[in-house]
N, C-alpha and C positions, 0 to 999 in steps of 0.2 A: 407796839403790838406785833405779831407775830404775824407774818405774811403769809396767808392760806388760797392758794390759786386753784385745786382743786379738792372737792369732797367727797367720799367714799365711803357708801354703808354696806357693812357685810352683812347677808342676811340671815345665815344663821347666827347661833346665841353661841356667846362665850363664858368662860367661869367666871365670873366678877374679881374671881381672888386673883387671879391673875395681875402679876404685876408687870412691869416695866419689858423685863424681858418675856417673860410671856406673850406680851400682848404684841411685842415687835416681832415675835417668831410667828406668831397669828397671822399677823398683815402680811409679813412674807409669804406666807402661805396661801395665803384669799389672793392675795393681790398681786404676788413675784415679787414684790419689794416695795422697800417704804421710799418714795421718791421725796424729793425733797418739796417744801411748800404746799403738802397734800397733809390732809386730817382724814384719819380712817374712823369709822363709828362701829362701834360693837353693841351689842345689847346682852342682858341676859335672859334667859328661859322664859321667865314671869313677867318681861318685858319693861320691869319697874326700872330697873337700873340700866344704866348706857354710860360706858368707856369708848373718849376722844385720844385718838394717838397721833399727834403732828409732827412732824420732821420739817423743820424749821431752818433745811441746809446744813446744821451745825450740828445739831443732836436731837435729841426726843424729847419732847413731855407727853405728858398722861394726866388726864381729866378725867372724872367722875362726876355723873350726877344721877340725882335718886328722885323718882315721883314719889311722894310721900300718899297719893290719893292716886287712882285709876294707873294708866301703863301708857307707853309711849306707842306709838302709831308707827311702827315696823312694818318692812316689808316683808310681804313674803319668800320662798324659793320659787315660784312661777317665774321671779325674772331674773333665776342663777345667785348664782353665791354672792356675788356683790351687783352695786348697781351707784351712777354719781349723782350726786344731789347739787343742787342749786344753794346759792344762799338764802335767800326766801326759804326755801325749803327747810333748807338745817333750823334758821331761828323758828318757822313754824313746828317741828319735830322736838325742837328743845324744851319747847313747853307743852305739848303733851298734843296741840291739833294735829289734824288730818292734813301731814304736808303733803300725800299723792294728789289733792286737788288740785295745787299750783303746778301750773301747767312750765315749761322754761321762760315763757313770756309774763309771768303773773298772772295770767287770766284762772280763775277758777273753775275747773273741769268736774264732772263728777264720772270718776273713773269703776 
């Protein structure tokens, strides 16, 4: 598996057609650079689809995935252009709940 030590969601929305290099020129941009062992998360407008961008030390991949029902639970700009997510957090975001509830500790907050 690919080793991911930190995670990073930008909060505005990006074009979904965006490929490979797009989406590396993005992170650059949100973020100063794509560091290595870090996944950046992007979303789109309608908030249905979400682009993962890893730098794995060695090169890029790129992931895609689409809710086919409702949208994903995105943050807003109240807390700046990006913000890091937790694991909890990412696999609760992945599927479609309300991962601002988990708190860094697990504990369920209501925010």
């Amino acid at each position: 598996m690919i080793r991911i030590d930190s995670i990073w969601l930008a909060t505005e929305p990006m074009d979904m057609r965006s490929g490979m290099e797009k989406a590396l020129a993005r992170v650059v941009s949100v973020f100063g650079a794509a560091q290595p062992h870090c996944a950046y998360l992007f979303a789109n407008r309608r908030g249905n689809r979400m682009k993962v961008l890893v730098h794995d030390g060695l090169g890029v991949w790129l992931a895609a995935r689409r809710l086919h029902q409702g949208r994903f639970s995105w943050s807003s700009n109240r807390h700046g252009d990006q913000m890091e997510l937790n694991t909890e957090q990412l696999q609760a975001l992945v599927v479609g709940l309300p991962w601002q509830w988990l708190g860094s500790d697990g504990a369920i907050r209501n925010h």
